[in-house]
Each structure stands twice: as structure tokens, then as C-alpha cells.
N, C-alpha and C positions, 0 to 999 in steps of 0.2 A: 481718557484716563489722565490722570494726576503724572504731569513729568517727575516729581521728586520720587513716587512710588516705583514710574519705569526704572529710574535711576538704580535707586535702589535694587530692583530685582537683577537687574545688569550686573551688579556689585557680588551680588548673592553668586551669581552665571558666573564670573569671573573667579571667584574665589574658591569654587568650586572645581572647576577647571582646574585652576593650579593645583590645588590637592592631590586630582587625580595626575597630577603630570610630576608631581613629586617624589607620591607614591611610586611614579611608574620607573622613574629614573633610579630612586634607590634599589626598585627589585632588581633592575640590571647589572645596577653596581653589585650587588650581592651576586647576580648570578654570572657577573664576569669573576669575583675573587674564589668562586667556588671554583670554576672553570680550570681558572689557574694552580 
């Protein structure tokens, strides 16, 4: 396989991740100010 394409897919894995971990922190933060 094409290293630029692994590359790439890495990028895609990575960015994705973050998303979900962005999403994941603000539901918290929402459900700590609720909480409160």
C-alpha cells in the first residue's frame, strides 16, 4: 500500500477520534452545569 494513502487514513483515524472526544467532554461539561 501507498505510505501517503496510509498516511492519510491515520489523519482521517485521528480526526475522528478528536471529534468524538470533544463531543464527549462538552456532554460532561453540560451535564456537570446541569448537575449544579
Amino acid at each position: 500500500m501507498d505510505l501517503r494513502v496510509c498516511n492519510a487514513r491515520n489523519l482521517v483515524i485521528v480526526a475522528c477520534r478528536n471529534d468524538l472526544n470533544i463531543q464527549a467532554s462538552q456532554r460532561q461539561a453540560q451535564l456537570q452545569a446541569n448537575g449544579t
